[in-house]
C-alpha positions, 0 to 999 in steps of 0.5 A, spaced: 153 532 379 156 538 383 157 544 380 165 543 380 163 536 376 160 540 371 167 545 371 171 541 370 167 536 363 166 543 361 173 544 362 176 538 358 171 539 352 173 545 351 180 542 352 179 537 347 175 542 342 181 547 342 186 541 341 182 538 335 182 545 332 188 546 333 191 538 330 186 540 324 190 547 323 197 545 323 195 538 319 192 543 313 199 546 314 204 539 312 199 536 308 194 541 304 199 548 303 197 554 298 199 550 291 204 555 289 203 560 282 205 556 277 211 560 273 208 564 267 213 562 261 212 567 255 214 562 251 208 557 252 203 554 248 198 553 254 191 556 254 188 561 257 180 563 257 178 569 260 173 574 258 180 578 255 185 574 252 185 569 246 191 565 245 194 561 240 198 555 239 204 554 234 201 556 227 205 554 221 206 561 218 211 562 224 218 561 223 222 555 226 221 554 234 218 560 235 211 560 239 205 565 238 204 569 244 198 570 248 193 575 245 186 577 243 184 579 235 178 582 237 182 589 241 190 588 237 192 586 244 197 582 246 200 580 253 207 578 255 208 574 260 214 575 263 219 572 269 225 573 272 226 566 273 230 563 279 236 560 277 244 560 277 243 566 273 239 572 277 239 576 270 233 573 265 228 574 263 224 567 262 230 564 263 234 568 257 240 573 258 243 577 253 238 579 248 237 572 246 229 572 247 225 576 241 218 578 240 215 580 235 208 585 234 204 587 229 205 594 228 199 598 232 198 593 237 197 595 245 202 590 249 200 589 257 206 586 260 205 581 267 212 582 270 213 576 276 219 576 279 221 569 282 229 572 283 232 573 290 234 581 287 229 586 285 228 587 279 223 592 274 222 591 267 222 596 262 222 598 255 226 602 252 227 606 244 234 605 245 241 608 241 246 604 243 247 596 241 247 594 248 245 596 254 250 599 259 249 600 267 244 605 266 239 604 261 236 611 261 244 613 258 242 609 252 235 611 249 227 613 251 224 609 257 217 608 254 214 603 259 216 602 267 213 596 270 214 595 277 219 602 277 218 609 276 223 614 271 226 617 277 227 610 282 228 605 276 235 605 277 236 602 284 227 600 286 223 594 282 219 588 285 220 583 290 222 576 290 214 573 289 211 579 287 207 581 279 206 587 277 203 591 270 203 595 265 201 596 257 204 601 251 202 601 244 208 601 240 210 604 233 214 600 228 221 600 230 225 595 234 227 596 242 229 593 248 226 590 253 230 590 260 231 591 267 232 598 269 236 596 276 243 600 275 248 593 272 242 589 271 241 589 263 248 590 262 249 582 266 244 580 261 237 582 263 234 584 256 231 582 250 229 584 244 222 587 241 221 587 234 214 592 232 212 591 224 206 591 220 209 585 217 207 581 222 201 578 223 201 574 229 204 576 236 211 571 237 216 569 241 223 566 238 230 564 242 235 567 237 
């Protein structure tokens, strides 16, 4: 056979090997994508098993229709699950609004929050001692910022996550009650904040929608 014989079956194999290569890729792509992180809800009874966590199901010594929160006995702590769920509403947690989700914490627990944002809008997550009964356009006017997650205090009014990302934070709490809420200036005032109720009355961390 001559040497451009040769060329040439050299040529289509390599040909045909790139096109496969390439058919492969693009069919992974339409018919095996990355699955998508599922949602992360705080109130949810499913299981989690890592070397860190313990979780608890409903127990009959919670009130009616709350749920136990995720945590570990051995360390007192507890771990807050929370989203800013894309819906019609871009301002909540969990797809709550206006202080309407509660969670309590026995008292001298460390709380570590994971604070996903599936919303469009930026968003952080704080929690604040608060002096007033609502929140107004900036949070900072209305008590002591104690935990910025996805923020800093001099950014949390206009800086949170993006649409997609987590981020992290941890605090022990005394014995009191405070709000958990965005910090982007107008957010928690459209309805972005909850409720946190600390207390050496509560045994079992857990959430309830009030």
């Amino acid at each position: 056979m001559s040497k451009i014989g040769i060329a040439i079956i050299v040529i289509i194999f390599v040909g045909t090997a790139v096109m496969a290569g390439f058919l492969a890729y693009n069919f992974s792509i339409v018919y095996f994508p990355l699955p998508k992180v599922s949602k992360a809800p705080i109130l949810s009874k499913v299981i989690h098993t890592t070397s860190t966590t313990t979780t608890t199901s409903m127990t009959s010594s919670l009130p009616s229709g709350a749920y136990a929160l995720p945590y570990n006995p051995s360390n007192k702590t507890v771990f807050l699950y929370i989203v800013a769920e894309s819906s019609s509403n871009p301002f909540n947690f969990n797809g709550t609004s206006d202080g309407n989700l509660h969670i309590y914490i026995p008292a001298g627990w460390t709380v570590i929050v994971y604070f996903t944002n599936e919303e469009g809008l930026p968003h952080n997550f704080l929690i604040i001692q608060n002096t007033t009964a609502t929140p107004g356009t900036d949070v900072g006017q209305d008590g002591n910022i104690l935990l910025y997650v996805g923020a800093t205090s001099s950014n949390y009014l206009y800086n949170g996550i993006s649409s997609g990302q987590t981020a992290s934070g941890s605090i022990t709490l005394n014995p009191g009650v405070y709000w958990f809420a965005c910090g982007v200036e107008g957010h928690a005032s459209s309805g972005m904040w909850g409720v946190i109720e600390v207390s050496s009355s509560i045994t079992t961390p857990y959430a309830i929608v009030e």
